[in-house]
ZAMARGU-4260 file (C-alpha; in steps of 0.2 Angstrom, whole numbers, plus 5000, padded with zeros to 4 digits):
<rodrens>
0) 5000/5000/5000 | 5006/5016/4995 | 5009/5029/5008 | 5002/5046/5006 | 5005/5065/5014
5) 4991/5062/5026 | 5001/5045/5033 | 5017/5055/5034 | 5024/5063/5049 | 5026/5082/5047
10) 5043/5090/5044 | 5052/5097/5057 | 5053/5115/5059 | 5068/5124/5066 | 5063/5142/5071
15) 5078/5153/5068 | 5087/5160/5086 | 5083/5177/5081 | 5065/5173/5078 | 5064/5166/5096
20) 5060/5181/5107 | 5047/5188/5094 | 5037/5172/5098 | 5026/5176/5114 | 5025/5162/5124
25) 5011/5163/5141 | 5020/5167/5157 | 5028/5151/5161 | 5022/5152/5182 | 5004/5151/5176
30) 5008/5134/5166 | 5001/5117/5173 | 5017/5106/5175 | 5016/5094/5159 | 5015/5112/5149
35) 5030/5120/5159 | 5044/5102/5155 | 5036/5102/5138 | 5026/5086/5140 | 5011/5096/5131
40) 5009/5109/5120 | 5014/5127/5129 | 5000/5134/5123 | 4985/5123/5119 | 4988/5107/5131
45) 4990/5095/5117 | 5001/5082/5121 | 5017/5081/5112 | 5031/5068/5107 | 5049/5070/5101
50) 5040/5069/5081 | 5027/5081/5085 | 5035/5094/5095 | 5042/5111/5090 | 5056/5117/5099
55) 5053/5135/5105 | 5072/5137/5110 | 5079/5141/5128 | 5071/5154/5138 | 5081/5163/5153
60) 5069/5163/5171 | 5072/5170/5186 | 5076/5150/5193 | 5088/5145/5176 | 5081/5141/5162
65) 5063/5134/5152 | 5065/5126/5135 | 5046/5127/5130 | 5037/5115/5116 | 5022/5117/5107
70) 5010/5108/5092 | 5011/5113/5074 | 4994/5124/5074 | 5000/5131/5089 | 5016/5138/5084
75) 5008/5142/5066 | 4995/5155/5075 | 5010/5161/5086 | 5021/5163/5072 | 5007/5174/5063
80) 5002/5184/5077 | 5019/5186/5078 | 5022/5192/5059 | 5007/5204/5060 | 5014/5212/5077
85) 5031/5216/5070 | 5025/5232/5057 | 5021/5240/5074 | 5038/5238/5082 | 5050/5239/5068
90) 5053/5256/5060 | 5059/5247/5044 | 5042/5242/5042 | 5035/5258/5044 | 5046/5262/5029
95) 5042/5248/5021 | 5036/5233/5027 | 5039/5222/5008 | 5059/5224/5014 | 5061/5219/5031
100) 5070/5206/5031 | 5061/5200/5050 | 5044/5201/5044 | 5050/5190/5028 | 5058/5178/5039
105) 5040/5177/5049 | 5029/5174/5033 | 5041/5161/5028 | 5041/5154/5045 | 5022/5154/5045
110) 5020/5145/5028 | 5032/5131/5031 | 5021/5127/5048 | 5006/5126/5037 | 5009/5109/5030
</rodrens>
């Protein structure tokens, strides 16, 4: 039997370092445990395995460091939320927006997390 897209696992996504910090993430003291060690989805609880999860890179704390995970749909709303905020904090936006390189970056990021 012949396998199809659907059967496939999805590709891994590697977020770019300097995207990182432009994805918000909730406050990490509100998070039920299995959210905060990465067990489930940061933000929507979903539970996650080393083939599902997105790595959303290490995050500094007050008691060390959090290296939070999240579900494809997830990080694809965060990621476009993210793209949509940067014109309002980026001057090279306000000049024009079709150059910026971090807002480029962003879009990419979002359509690759489509699939």
């Amino acid at each position: 039997m012949s396998s199809t897209t659907t059967d496939q696992a999805p590709t891994l996504v590697d977020i770019p370092a300097d995207l990182l910090p432009l994805i918000l993430l909730p406050p990490l003291e509100v998070l039920p445990d299995a959210r905060a060690r990465g067990a489930e989805c940061v933000w929507g609880g979903e539970p996650l395995s080393t083939a599902t999860a997105i790595d959303l890179g290490e995050r500094e704390t007050d008691n060390g460091h959090w290296f939070p995970r999240a579900c494809r749909p997830c990080t694809h709303r965060a990621v476009l939320a993210a793209r949509n905020d940067h014109p309002g904090r980026c001057e090279q936006c306000t000049d024009d927006a079709g150059i910026c390189e971090t807002r480029r970056a962003l879009h990419a990021l979002a359509l690759g997390l489509r699939r």
